[in-house]
C-alpha positions in Angstrom: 61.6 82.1 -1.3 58.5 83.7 -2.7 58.7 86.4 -5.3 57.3 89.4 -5.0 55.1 90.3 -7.7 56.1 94.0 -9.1 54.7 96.6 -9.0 54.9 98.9 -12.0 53.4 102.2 -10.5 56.2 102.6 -8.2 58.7 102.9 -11.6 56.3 105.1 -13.4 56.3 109.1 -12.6 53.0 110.9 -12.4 53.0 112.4 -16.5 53.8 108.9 -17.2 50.8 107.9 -15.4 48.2 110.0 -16.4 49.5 109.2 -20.3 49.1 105.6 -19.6 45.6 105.8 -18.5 44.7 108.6 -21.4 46.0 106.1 -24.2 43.8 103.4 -22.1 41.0 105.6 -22.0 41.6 106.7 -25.9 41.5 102.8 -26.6 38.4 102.2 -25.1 36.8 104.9 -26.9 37.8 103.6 -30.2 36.5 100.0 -29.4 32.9 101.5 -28.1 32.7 103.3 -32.0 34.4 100.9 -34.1 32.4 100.1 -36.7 29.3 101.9 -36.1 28.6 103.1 -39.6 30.3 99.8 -40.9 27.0 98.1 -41.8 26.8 96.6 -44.7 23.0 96.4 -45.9 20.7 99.0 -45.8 16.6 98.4 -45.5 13.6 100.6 -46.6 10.8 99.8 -44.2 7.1 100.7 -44.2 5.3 100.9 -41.1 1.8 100.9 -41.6 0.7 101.4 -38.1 2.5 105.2 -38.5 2.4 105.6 -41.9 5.9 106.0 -42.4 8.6 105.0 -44.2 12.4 104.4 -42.4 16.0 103.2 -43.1 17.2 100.7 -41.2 20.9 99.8 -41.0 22.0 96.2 -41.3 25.2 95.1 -40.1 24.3 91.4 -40.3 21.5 89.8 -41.9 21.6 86.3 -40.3 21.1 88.2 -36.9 21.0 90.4 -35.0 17.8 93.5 -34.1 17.4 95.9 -36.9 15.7 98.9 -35.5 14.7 102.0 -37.5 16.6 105.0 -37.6 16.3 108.6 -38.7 13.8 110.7 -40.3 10.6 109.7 -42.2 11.6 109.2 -45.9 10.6 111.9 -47.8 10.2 110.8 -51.2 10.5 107.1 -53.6 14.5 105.6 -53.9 16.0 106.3 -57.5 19.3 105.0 -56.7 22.2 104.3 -54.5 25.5 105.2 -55.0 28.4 105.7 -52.4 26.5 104.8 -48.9 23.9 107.2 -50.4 20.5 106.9 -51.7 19.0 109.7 -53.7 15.3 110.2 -53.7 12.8 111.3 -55.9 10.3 113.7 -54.0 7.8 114.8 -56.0 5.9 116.8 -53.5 8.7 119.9 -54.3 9.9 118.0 -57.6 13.2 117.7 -56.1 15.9 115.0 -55.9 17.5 114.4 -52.6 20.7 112.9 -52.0 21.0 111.3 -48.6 23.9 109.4 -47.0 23.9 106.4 -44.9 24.5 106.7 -41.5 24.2 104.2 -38.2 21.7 107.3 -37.0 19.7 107.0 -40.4 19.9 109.2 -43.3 21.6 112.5 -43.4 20.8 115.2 -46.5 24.0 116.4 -48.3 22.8 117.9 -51.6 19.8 118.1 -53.6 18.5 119.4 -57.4 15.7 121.2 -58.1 13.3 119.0 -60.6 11.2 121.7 -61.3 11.6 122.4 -65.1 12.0 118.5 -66.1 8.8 116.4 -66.3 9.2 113.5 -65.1 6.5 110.7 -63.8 7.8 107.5 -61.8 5.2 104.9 -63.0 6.8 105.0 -66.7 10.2 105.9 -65.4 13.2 103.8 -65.2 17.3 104.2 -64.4 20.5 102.9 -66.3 24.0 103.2 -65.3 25.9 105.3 -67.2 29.1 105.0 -65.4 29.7 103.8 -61.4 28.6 108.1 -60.4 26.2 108.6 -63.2 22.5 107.8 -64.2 20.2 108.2 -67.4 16.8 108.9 -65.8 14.0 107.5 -68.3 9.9 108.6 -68.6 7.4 108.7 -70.8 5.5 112.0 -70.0 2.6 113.5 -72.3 2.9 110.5 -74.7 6.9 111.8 -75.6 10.0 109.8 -74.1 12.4 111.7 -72.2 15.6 111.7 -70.4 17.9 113.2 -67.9 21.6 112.1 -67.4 22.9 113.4 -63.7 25.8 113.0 -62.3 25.4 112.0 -58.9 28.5 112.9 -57.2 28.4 116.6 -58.4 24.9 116.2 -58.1 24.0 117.7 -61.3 22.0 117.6 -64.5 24.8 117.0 -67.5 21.3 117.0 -69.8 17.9 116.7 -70.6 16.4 115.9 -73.6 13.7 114.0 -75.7 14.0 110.3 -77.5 12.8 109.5 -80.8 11.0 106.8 -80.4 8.7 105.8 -83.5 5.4 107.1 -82.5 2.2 105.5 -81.2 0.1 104.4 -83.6 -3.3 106.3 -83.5 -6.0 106.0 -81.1 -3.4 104.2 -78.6 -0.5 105.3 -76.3 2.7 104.2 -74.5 2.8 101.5 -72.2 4.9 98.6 -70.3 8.0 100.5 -70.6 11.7 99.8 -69.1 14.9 100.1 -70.7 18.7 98.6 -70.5 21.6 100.1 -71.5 24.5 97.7 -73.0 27.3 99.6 -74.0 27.4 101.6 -76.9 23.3 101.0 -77.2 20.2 102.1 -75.5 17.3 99.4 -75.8 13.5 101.4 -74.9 11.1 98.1 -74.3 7.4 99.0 -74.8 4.0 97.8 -76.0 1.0 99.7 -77.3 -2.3 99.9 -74.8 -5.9 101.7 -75.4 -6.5 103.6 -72.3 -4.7 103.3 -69.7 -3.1 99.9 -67.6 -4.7 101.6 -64.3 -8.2 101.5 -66.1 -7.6 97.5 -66.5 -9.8 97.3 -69.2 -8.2 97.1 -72.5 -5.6 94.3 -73.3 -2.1 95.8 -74.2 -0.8 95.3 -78.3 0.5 91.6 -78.6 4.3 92.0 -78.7 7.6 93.8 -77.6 8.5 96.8 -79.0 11.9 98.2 -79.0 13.9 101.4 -80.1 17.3 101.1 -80.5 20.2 104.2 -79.9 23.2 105.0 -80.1 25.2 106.3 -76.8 26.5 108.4 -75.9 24.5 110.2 -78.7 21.2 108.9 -78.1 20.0 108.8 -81.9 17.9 106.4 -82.9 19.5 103.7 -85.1 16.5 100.9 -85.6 13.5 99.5 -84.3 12.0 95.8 -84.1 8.8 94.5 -82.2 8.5 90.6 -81.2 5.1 89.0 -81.2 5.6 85.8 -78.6 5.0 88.0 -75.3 4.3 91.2 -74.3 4.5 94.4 -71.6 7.8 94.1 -70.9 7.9 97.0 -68.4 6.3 99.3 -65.8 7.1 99.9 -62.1 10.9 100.0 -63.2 11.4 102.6 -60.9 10.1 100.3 -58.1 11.3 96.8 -58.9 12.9 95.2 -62.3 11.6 93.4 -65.1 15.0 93.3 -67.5 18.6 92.6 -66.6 22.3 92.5 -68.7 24.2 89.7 -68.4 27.4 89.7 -70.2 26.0 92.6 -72.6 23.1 90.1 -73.2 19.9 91.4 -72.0 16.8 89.3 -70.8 13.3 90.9 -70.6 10.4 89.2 -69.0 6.9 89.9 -71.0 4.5 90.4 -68.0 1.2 90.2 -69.5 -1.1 88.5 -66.8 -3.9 90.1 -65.3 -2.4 92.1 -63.0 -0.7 94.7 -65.8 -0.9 93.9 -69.4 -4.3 91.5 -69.2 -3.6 90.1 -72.4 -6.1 87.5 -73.4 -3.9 85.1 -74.7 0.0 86.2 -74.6 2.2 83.9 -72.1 4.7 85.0 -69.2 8.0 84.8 -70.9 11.4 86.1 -70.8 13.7 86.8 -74.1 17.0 87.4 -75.0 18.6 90.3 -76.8 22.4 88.3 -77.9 25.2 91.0 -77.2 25.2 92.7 -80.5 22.3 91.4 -81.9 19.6 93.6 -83.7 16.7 91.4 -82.2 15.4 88.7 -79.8 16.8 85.7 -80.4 14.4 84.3 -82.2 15.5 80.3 -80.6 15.5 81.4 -77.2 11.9 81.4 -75.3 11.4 80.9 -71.6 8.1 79.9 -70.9 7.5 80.6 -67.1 3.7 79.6 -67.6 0.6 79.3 -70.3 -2.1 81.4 -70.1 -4.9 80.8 -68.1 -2.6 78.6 -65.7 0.6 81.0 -64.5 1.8 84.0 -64.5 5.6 85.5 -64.0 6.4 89.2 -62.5 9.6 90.9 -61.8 12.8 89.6 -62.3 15.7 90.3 -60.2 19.5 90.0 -61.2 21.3 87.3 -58.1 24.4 87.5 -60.8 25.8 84.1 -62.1 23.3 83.7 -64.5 20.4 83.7 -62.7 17.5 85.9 -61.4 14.5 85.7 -59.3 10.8 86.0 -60.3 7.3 86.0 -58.7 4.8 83.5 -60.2 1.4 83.8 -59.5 -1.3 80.8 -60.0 -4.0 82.4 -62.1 -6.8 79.7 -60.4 -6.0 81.7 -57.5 -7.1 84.7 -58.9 -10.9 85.3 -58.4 -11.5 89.2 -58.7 -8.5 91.9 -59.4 -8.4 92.8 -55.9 -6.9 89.4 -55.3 -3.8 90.6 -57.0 -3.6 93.6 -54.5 -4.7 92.5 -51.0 -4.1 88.7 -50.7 -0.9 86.5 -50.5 -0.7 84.8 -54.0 2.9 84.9 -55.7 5.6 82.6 -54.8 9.0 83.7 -55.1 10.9 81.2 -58.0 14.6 80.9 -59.0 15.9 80.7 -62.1 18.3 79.6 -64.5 18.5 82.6 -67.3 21.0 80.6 -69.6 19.9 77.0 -69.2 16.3 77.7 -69.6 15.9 76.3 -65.7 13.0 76.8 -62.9 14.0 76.4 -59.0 11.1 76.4 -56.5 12.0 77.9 -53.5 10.7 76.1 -50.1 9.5 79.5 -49.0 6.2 80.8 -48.2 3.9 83.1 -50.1 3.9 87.1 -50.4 2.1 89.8 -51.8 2.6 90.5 -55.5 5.0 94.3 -55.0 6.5 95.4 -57.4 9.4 96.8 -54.8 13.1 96.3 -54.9 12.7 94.1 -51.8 15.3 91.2 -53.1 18.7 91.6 -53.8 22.3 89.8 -53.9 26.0 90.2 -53.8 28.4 87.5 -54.8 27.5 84.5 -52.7 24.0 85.0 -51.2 20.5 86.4 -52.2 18.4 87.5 -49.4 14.7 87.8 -50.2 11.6 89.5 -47.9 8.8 88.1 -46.9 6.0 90.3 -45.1 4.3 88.5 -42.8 0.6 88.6 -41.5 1.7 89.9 -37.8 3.5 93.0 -39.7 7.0 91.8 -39.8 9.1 90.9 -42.5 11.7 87.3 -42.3 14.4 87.9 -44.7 15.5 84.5 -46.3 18.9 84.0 -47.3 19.9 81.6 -50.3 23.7 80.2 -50.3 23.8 81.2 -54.5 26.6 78.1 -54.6 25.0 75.1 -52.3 21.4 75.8 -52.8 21.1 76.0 -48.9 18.3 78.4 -48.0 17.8 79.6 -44.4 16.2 82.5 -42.7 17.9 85.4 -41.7 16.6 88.7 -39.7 13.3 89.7 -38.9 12.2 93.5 -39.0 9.1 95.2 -37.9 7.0 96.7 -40.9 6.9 95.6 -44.3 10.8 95.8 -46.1 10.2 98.0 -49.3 13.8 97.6 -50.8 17.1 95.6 -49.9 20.3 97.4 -50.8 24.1 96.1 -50.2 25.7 99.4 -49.2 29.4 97.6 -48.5 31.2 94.3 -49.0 
C-alpha cells in the first residue's frame, strides 16, 4: 500500500498560514542584505578619464568586481578610524568625517580648520590612542600641532613645537615623525630653497627633536650624518615605522626629493629608549649613483615594503614623474634582509597604495590600460599571487574589518 504523502496546509489555519509565509518572506529579506556593508577593505581610486576620485568597497580581494561607489571625494585621506575615513579639504579648510558604506561614503561630522594652519606636504599623523590623532606641519618655517579626537570629532589642542631652529639662510625640510610612547621623535633635514625647486641638495644628515608626551616639551636633540631626508609626503605614504617601540626611518635622498650628491638610501634604527640611531645598525638599500629606496610600508612581523628605483634608468627628472621605474622590494627590518618581488614595475607615488593585516600584504600596480592588479603576498609562505583588478589608478589600500 502506497503512502500518501501529507499535506501540511490542510492542518494549518489561515493566521497560521499567512505567519508561515511572512517569517519565509522575513527570511529571504535578511539573506538578500546580509552582509552588505560587511566588506572588509576599502579602495581610493582615481579616474583619470573623469577626474575624479571614488571609494570603492572590497569584500574580497582575490575576487570578485569592485565597482565605485558614492560621491566624488572631496578632499586628501588623513586617517581611518571606525569604518570611517576623515578628510582633509582644504578648499573650505575643513576636516570631514565620512563613514563607510556598501553605497560609498556618507558625511557624519566635520571641524572647521579655519583658524589652524596647516599644509599637507610637511604634514604627518601619529596615533595618540585607537580614537585620537596628533596632526603634524611645518607652516611659516614653525612646527605645529593639533591633537583631535576623532570620535567627538574635536580639537583637544593646538599648539606650536620647539624644535631647535633652522640655521640661517636655510629652512625645514624632509620631515615625518613617530610617536613611541612617552616620546615624540620630529625627523628632519636642512635644505636651501625649496625640494620643489630641485635645485639645492638637502643638509647631509638626520635631524631629530625629541619630546616628552603627553607634554610635548622638548627634552633633546641629535642629528646623524650616514643618510638623509628622512621625510615628506607623510601625509600621503610612509617613510618611518615602530616596531616594538623601535622606530626605523628610511633616509630618501635620491634624486627624486633630497638630490643629495653623495648621501646613500638607508634606513636606521632608533632602539626603544635610546637617545640616538644606533650607531651599528645601517641598511644600505643602494650606493649612490646606482639605487635608490622610497617609502616604506609597515607588513607587521618585522618587515616592510619599499620602492627602489635604478638611478641608470633615470635620464631627466621627469623620468621620476611620468615613466614606470620603481620596483616594489621586501624587506627584512631586523635581519638586515632584501626580497625581490616577481612583480612588475610602477610609477614612483608616494600614496598609501600598499597595506597588510596579519597574514597577507596586498600591493597595487597601475597598469598602462588604466587599471590597477592588486597582488597579494602570503606574509608566512612567500607565495605571491594576483588578486582583484579595478578600473583607475588605486590611490590608497585600507583594511576597514577583520
Amino acid at each position: 500500500m502506497t503512502s500518501k504523502p501529507i499535506d501540511v496546509n490542510r492542518y494549518l489555519t489561515g493566521s497560521f498560514r499567512l505567519l508561515f509565509l511572512f517569517i519565509f518572506l522575513l527570511i529571504c529579506a535578511c539573506d538578500g542584505h546580509k552582509g552588505k556593508d560587511d566588506f572588509n577593505f576599502g579602495l581610493i581610486v582615481y579616474d583619470q578619464d573623469k577626474d575624479v576620485t571614488h571609494f570603492m568597497p572590497v569584500y574580497e580581494m582575490q575576487e570578485g568586481k569592485p565597482e565605485p561607489k558614492g560621491i566624488d571625494l572631496p578632499g586628501m585621506t588623513i586617517a581611518i578610524y571606525d569604518h570611517c575615513y576623515l578628510l582633509m579639504d582644504m578648499s573650505d579648510h575643513s576636516l570631514l568625517k565620512y563613514r563607510a558604506t556598501a553605497e560609498g561614503l556618507v558625511l557624519e561630522q566635520s571641524i572647521d580648520m579655519k583658524k589652524f594652519p596647516w599644509e599637507p606636504y610637511s604634514g604627518w599623523v601619529n596615533w595618540v590612542n585607537e580614537h585620537t590623532i596628533l596632526l603634524g606641519s611645518v607652516v611659516d618655517e614653525q612646527f605645529r600641532y593639533l591633537e583631535i579626537d576623532l570620535k567627538e570629532m574635536r580639537i583637544l589642542r593646538n599648539g606650536l613645537l620647539a624644535v631647535p631652529p633652522a640655521p640661517k639662510g636655510v629652512n625645514y625640510t624632509g620631515m615625518s615623525a613617530q610617536l613611541v610612547k612617552d616620546k615624540l621623535f620630529i625627523f628632519y633635514t636642512f635644505q636651501k630653497g625649496f625640494m620643489r625647486e630641485h635645485v639645492n641638495p638637502p643638509d647631509g644628515a638626520i635631524h631629530t627633536a625629541v619630546f616628552s608626551f603627553p607634554e610635548l616639551k622638548l627634552q633633546s636633540s641629535f642629528e646623524d650624518n650616514r643618510t638623509t631626508w628622512p621625510g615628506s609626503y607623510n601625509i600621503w605614504s610612509s617613510n618611518s615605522l615602530v616596531l616594538n617601540d623601535t622606530t626605523y626611518v628610511l633616509g630618501q635622498p635620491g634624486g627624486r626629493t633630497g638630490n643629495h650628491p653623495t648621501a646613500p638610501s638607508a634606513i636606521l634604527r632608533l632602539n626603544k629608549g635610546a637617545q640616538k640611531f644606533d650607531p651599528g645598525y645601517l641598511f644600505k638599500l643602494g650606493s649612490h649613483g646606482v639605487q635608490e629606496a622610497y617609502t616604506l610600508y609597515n607588513m607587521g612581523h618585522g618587515l616592510a615594503i619599499t620602492r627602489i628605483v635604478e638611478s641608470s634608468e633615470i635620464t631627466q627628472f621627469d623620468d621620476y614623474m611620468l615613466k614606470r621605474i620603481s620596483r616594489y622590494e621586501l624587506l627584512d627590518l631586523r635581519r638586515q634582509k632584501r626580497i625581490k618581488l616577481a612583480m612588475p614595475p610602477v610609477m614612483l607615488n608616494f600614496i598609501m597604495n600598499v597595506t597588510a593585516d596579519e597574514n597577507f600584504a596586498y600591493l597595487s600596480v597601475y597598469q598602462e590600460n588604466d587599471k590597477s592588479q592588486i597582488w597579494i603576498y602570503n606574509l608566512r609562505s612567500g607565495i605571491l599571487k594576483r588578486g582583484v583588478t579595478v578600473n583607475g589608478e588605486v590611490i590608497r589600500i585600507d583594511k576597514l574589518a577583520d
